[in-house]
TIDRENKOL-102765 format. One line per field, with one value per atom (N, C-alpha, C, O): residue number from 1; residue in three letters; atom name; x, y, z. Coordinates in steps of 0.05 Angstrom, whole numbers, m for minus. Example, Ala and Ser with C-alpha at 12.3 -4.5 7.8 and 13.67 -1.06 7.14 Angstrom:
2
num <- [1  1  1  1  2  2  2  2]
residuo <- [ALA  ALA  ALA  ALA  SER  SER  SER  SER]
atomo <- [N  CA  C  O  N  CA  C  O]
x <- [264  246  264  285  257  273  258  268]
y <- [m114  m90  m66  m66  m45  m21  1  23]
z <- [156  156  156  169  142  143  157  161]
END
This chain:
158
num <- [1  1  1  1  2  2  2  2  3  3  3  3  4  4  4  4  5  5  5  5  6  6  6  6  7  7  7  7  8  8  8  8  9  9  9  9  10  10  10  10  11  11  11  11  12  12  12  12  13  13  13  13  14  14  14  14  15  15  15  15  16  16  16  16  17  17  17  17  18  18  18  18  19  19  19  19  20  20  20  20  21  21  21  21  22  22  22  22  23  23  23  23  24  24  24  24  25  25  25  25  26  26  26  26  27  27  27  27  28  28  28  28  29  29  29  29  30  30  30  30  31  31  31  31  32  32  32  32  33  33  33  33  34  34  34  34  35  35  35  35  36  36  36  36  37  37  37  37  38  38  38  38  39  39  39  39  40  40  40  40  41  41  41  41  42  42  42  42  43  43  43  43  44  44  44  44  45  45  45  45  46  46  46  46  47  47  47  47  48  48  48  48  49  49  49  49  50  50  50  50  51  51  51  51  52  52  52  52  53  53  53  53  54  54  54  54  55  55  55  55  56  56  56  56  57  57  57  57  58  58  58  58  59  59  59  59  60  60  60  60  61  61  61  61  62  62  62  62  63  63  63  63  64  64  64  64  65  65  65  65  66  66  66  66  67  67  67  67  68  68  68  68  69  69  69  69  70  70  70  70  71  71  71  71  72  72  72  72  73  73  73  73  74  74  74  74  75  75  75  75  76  76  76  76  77  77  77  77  78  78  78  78  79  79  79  79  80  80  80  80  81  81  81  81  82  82  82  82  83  83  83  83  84  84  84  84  85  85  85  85  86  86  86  86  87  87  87  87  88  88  88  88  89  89  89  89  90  90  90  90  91  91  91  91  92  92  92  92  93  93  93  93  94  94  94  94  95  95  95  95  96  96  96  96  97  97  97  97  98  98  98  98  99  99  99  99  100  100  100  100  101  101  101  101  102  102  102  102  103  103  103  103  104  104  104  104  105  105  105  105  106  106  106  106  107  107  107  107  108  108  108  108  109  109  109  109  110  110  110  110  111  111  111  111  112  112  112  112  113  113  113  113  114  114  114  114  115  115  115  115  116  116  116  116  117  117  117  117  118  118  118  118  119  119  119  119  120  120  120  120  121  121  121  121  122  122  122  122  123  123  123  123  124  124  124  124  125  125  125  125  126  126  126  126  127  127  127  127  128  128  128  128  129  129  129  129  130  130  130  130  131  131  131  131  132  132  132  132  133  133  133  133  134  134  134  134  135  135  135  135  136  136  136  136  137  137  137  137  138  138  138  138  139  139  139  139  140  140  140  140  141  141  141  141  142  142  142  142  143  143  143  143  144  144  144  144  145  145  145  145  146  146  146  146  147  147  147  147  148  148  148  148  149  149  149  149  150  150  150  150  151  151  151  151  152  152  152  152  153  153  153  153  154  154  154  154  155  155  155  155  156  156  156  156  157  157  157  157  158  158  158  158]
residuo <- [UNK  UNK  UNK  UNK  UNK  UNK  UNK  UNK  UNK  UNK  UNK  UNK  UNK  UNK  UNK  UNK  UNK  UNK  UNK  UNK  UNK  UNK  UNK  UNK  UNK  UNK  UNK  UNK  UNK  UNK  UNK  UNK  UNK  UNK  UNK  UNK  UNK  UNK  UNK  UNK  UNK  UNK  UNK  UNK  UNK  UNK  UNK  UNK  UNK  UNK  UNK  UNK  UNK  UNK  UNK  UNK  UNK  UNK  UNK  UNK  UNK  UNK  UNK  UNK  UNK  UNK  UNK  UNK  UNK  UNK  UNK  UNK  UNK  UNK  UNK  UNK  UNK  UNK  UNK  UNK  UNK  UNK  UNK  UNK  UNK  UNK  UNK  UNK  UNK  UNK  UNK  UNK  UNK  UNK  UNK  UNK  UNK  UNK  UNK  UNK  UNK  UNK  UNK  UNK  UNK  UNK  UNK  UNK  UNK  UNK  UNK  UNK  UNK  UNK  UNK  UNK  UNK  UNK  UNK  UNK  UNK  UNK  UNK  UNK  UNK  UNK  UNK  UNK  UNK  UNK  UNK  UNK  UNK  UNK  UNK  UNK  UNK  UNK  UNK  UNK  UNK  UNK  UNK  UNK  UNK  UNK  UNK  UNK  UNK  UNK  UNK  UNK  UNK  UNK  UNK  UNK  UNK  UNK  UNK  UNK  UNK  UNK  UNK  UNK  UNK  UNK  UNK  UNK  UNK  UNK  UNK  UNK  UNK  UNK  UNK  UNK  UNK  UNK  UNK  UNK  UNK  UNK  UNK  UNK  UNK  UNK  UNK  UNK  UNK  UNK  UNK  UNK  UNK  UNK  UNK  UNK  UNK  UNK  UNK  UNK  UNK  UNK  UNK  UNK  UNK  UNK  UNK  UNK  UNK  UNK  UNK  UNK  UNK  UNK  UNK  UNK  UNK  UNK  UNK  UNK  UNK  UNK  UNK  UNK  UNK  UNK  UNK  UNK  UNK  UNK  UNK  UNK  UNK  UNK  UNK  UNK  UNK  UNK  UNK  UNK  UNK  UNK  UNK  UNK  UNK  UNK  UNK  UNK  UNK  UNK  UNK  UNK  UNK  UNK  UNK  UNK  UNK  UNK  UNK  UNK  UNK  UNK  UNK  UNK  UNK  UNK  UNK  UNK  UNK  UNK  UNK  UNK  UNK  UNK  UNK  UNK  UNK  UNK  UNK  UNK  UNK  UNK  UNK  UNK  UNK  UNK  UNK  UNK  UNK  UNK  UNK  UNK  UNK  UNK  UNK  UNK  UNK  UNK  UNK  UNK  UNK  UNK  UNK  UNK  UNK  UNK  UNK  UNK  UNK  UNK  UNK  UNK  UNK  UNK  UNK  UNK  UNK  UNK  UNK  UNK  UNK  UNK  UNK  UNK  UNK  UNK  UNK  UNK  UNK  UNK  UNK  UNK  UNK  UNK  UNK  UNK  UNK  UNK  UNK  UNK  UNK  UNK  UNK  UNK  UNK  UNK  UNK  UNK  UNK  UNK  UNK  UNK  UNK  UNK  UNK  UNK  UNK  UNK  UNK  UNK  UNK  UNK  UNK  UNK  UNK  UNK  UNK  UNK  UNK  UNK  UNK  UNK  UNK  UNK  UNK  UNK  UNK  UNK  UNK  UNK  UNK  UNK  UNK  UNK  UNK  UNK  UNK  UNK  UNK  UNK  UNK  UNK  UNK  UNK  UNK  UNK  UNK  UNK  UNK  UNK  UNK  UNK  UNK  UNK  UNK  UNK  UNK  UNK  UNK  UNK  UNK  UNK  UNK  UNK  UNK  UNK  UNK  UNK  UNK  UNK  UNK  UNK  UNK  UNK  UNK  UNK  UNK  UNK  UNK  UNK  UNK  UNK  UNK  UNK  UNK  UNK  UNK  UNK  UNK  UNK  UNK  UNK  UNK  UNK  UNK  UNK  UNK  UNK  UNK  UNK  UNK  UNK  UNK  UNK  UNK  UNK  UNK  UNK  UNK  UNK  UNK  UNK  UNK  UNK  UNK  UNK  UNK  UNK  UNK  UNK  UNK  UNK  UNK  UNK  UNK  UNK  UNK  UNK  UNK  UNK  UNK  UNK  UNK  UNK  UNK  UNK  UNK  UNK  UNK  UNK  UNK  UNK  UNK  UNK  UNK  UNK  UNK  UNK  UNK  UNK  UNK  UNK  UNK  UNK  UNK  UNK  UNK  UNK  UNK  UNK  UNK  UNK  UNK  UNK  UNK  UNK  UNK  UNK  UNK  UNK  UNK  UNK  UNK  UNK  UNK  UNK  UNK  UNK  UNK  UNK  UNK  UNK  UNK  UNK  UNK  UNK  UNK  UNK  UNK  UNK  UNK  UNK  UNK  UNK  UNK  UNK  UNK  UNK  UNK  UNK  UNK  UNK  UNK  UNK  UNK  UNK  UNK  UNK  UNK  UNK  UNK  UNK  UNK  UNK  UNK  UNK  UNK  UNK  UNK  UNK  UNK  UNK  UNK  UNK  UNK  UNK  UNK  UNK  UNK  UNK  UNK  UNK  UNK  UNK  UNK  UNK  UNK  UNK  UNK  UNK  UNK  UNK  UNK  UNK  UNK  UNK  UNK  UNK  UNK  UNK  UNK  UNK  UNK  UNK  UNK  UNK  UNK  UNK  UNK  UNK  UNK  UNK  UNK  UNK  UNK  UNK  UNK  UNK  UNK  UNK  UNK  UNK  UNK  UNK  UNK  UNK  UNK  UNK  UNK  UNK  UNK  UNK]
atomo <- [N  CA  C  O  N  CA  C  O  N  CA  C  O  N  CA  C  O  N  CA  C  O  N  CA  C  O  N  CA  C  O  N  CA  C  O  N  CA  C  O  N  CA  C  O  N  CA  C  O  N  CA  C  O  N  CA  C  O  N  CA  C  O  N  CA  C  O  N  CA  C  O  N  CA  C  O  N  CA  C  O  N  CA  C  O  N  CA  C  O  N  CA  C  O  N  CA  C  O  N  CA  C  O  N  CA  C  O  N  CA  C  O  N  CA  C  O  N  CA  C  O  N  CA  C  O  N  CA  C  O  N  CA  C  O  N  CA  C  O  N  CA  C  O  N  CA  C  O  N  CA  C  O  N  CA  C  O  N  CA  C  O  N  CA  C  O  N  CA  C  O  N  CA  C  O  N  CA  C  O  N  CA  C  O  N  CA  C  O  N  CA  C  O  N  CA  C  O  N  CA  C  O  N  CA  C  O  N  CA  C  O  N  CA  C  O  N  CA  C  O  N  CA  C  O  N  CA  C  O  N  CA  C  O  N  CA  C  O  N  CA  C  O  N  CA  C  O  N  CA  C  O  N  CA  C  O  N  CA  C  O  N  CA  C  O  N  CA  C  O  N  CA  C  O  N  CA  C  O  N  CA  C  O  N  CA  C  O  N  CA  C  O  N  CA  C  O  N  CA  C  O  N  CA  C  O  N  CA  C  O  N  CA  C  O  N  CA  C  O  N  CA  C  O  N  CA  C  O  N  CA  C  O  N  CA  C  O  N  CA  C  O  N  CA  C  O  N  CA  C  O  N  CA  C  O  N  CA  C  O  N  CA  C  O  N  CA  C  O  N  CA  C  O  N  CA  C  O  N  CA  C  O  N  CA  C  O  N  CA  C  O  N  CA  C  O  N  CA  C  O  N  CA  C  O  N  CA  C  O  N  CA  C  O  N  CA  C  O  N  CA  C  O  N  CA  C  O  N  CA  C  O  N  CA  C  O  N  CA  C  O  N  CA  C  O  N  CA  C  O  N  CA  C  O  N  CA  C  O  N  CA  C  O  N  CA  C  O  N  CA  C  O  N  CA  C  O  N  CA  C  O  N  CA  C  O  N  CA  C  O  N  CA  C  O  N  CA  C  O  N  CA  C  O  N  CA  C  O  N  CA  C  O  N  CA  C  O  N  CA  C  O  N  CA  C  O  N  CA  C  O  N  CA  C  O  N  CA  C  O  N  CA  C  O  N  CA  C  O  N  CA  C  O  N  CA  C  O  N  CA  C  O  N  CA  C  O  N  CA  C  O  N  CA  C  O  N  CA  C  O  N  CA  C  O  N  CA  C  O  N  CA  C  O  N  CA  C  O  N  CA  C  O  N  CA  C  O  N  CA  C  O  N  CA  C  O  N  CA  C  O  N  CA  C  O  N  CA  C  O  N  CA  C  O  N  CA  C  O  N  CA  C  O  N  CA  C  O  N  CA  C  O  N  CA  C  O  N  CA  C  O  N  CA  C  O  N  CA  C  O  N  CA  C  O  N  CA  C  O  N  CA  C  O  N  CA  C  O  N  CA  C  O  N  CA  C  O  N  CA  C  O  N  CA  C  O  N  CA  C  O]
x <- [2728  2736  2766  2780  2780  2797  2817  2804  2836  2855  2861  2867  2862  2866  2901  2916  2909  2932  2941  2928  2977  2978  2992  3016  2975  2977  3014  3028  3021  3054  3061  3082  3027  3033  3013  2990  3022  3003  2984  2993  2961  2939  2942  2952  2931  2945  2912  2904  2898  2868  2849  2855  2830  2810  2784  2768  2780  2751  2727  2713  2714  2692  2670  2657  2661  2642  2631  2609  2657  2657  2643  2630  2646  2627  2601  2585  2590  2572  2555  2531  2564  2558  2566  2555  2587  2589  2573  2554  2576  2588  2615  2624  2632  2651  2672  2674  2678  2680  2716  2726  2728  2755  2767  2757  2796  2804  2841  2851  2850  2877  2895  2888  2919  2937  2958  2971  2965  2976  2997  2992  3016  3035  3031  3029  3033  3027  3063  3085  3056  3080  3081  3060  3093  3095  3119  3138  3116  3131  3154  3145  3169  3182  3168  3160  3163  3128  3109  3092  3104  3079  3082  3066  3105  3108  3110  3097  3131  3131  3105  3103  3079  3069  3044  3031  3045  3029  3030  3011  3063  3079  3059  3059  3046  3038  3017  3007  2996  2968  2943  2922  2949  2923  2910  2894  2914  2911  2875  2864  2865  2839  2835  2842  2820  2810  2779  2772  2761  2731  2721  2704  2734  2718  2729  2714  2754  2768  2756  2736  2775  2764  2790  2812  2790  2812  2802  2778  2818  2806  2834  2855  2828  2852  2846  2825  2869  2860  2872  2880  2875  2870  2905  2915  2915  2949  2955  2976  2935  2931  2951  2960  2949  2954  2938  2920  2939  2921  2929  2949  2906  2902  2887  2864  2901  2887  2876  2892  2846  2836  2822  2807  2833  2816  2829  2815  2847  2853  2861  2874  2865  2884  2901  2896  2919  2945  2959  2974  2947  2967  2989  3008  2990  3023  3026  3011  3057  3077  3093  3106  3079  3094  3122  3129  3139  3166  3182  3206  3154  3161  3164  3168  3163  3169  3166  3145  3181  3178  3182  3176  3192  3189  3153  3149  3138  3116  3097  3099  3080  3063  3035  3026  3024  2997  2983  2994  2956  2951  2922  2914  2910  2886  2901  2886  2935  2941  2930  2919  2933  2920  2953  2971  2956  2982  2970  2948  2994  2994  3002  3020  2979  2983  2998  2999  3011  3025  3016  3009  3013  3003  3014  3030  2999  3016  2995  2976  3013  2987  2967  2948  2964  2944  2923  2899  2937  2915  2901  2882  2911  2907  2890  2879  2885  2873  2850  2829  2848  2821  2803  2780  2823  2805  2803  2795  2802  2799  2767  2745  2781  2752  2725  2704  2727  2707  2697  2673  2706  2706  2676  2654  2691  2682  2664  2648  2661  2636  2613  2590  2629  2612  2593  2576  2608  2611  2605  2588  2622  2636  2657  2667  2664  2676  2699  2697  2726  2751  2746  2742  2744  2747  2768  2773  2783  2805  2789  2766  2809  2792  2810  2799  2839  2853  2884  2901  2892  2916  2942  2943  2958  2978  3002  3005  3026  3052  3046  3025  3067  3067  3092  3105  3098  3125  3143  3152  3156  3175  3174  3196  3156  3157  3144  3140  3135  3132  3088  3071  3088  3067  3050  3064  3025  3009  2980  2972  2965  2931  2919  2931  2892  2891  2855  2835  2856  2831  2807  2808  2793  2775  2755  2756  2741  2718  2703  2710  2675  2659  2633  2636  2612  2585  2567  2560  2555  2535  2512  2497  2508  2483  2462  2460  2441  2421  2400  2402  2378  2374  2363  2358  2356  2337  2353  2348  2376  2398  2414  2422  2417  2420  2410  2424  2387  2363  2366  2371  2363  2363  2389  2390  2412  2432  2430  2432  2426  2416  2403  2411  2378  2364  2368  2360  2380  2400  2424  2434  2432  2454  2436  2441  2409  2396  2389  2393  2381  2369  2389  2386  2411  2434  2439  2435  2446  2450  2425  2426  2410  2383  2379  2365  2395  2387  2409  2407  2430  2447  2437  2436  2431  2419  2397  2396  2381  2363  2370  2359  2385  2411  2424  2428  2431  2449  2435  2442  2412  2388  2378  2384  2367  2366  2371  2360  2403  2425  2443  2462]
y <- [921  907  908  906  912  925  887  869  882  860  854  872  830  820  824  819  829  831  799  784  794  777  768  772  753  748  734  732  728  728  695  683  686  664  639  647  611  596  581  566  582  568  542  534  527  492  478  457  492  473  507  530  496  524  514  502  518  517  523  530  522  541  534  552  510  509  521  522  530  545  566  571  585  612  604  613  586  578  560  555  555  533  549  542  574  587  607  607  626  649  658  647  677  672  698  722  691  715  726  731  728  733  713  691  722  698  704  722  677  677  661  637  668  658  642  656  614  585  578  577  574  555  520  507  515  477  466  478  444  431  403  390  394  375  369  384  340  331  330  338  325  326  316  327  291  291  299  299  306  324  341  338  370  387  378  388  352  360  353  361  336  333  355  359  367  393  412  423  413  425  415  431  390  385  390  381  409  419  394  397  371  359  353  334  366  372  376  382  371  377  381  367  404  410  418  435  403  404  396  408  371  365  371  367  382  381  406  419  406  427  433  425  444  449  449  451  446  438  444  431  465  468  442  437  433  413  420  443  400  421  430  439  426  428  456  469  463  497  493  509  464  464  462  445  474  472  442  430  439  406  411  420  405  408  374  355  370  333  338  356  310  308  326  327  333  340  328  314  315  293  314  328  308  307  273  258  271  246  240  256  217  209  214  212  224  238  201  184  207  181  173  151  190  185  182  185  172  175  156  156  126  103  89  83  88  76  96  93  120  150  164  187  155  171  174  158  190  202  184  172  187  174  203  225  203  224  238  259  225  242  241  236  244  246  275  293  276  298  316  301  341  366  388  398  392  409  446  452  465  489  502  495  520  541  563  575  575  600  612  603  640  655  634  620  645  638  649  635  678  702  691  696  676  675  651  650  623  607  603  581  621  631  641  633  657  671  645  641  624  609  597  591  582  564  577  567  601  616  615  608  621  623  595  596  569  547  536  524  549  534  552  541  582  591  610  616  613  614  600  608  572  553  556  552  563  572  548  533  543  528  533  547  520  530  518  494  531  533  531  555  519  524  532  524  557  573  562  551  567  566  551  569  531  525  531  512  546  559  562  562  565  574  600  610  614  650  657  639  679  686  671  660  665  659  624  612  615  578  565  541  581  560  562  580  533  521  544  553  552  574  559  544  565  566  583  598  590  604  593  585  597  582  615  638  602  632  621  597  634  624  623  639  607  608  595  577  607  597  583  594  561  548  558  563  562  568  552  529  572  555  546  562  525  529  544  544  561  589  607  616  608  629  620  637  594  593  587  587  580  590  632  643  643  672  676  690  661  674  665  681  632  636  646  656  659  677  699  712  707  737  735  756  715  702  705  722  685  683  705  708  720  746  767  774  773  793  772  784  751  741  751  758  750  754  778  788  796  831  838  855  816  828  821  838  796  793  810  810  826  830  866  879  874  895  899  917  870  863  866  882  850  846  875  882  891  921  942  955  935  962  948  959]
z <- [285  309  312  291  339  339  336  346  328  329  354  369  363  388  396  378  412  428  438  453  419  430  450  453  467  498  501  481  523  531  534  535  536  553  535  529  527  514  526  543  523  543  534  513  554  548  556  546  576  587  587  592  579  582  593  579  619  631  626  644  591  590  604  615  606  626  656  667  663  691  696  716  668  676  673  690  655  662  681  678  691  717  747  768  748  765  766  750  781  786  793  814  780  786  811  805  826  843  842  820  860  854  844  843  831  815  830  841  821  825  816  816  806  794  808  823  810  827  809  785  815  803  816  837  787  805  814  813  820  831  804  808  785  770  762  759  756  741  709  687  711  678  663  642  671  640  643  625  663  667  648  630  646  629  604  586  599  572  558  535  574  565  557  537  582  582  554  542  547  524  494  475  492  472  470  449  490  497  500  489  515  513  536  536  555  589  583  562  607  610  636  655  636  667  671  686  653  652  680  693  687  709  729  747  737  761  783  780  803  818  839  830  862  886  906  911  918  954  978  977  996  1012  1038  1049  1042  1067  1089  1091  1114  1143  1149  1169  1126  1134  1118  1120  1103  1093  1057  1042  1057  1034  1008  1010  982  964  943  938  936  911  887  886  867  842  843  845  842  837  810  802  799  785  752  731  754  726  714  730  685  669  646  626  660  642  631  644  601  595  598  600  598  601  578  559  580  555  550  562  520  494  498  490  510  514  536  540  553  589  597  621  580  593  624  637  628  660  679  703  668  690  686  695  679  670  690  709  692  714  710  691  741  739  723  727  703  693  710  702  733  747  770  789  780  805  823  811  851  863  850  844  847  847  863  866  874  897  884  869  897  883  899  922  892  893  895  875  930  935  956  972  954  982  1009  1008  1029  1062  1057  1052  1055  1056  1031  1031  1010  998  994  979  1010  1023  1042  1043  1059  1086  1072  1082  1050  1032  1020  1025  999  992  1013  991  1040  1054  1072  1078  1075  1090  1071  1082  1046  1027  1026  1030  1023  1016  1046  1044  1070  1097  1108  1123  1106  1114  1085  1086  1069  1052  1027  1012  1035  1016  984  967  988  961  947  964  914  905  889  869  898  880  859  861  827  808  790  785  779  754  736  732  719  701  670  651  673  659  662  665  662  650  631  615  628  614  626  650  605  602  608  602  621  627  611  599  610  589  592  573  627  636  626  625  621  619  637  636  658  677  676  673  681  680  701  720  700  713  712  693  736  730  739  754  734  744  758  745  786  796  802  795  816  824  844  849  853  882  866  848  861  847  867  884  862  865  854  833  858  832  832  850  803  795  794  786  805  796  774  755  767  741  727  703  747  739  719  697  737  730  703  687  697  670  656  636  652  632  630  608  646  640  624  604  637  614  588  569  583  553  550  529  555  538  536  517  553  542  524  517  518  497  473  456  472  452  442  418  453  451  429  405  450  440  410  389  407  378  357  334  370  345  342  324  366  363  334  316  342  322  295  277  291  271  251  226  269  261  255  238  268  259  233  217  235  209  186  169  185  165  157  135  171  174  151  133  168  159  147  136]
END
């Protein structure tokens, strides 16, 4: 197995639930809008974005709801509410894409990933996603199940 390549940027929230509960269709990379404790708190990795989601509203602006970032220990009376709505950072063009997907395809903005990029600055990265249904994940565990026991039984083998 070849050694993993290491990445530029430190991940701070990781969505795994999403591929499973989505489908996941194009994806895209947002800069949020936050606070000084927001970051530094972000800085100490205990951000969560399991349950959150995005939503563009009729002013064509994007909302991260629903994510918690704690208040940072050293923020005193400057400190942030931690499930406030933050506003994303995108082009129009790609604004205009998730808003269309959202209202006639109904389709759902997704956060995939939370991270630092080389430069420092706080990054997410959201994607259009579709929900599955329960058909559809039942089949992927058992194609999970499956491929683990093929290997197993490989292993055992040879």
């Amino acid at each position: 197995m070849a050694p993993k390549q290491d990445p530029n940027f430190k991940v701070v929230a990781d969505n795994r639930k999403a591929r499973f509960h989505y489908e996941i269709g194009e994806t895209f990379e947002a800069g949020i809008s936050l606070t000084g404790t927001e970051v530094k708190s972000l800085r100490t990795g205990k951000a969560t974005i399991a349950e959150s989601y995005c939503h563009v509203d009729r002013q064509g602006e994007a909302w991260l709801v629903n994510a918690n970032i704690p208040e940072y220990l050293a923020g005193n009376r400057f400190n942030h509410e931690p499930k406030r709505l933050r506003k994303l950072l995108l082009k129009k063009r790609e604004l205009a894409k998730l808003a269309q997907a959202v209202e006639r395809e109904g389709m759902t903005i997704v956060p995939l990933k939370l991270y630092f990029n080389a430069k420092g600055r706080a990054k997410l990265t959201i994607a259009m996603g579709r929900g599955k249904k329960l058909h559809d994940k039942r089949e992927v565990e058992k194609k999970r199940d499956w491929s683990r026991e093929k290997g197993r039984l490989m292993r055992d083998k040879g």
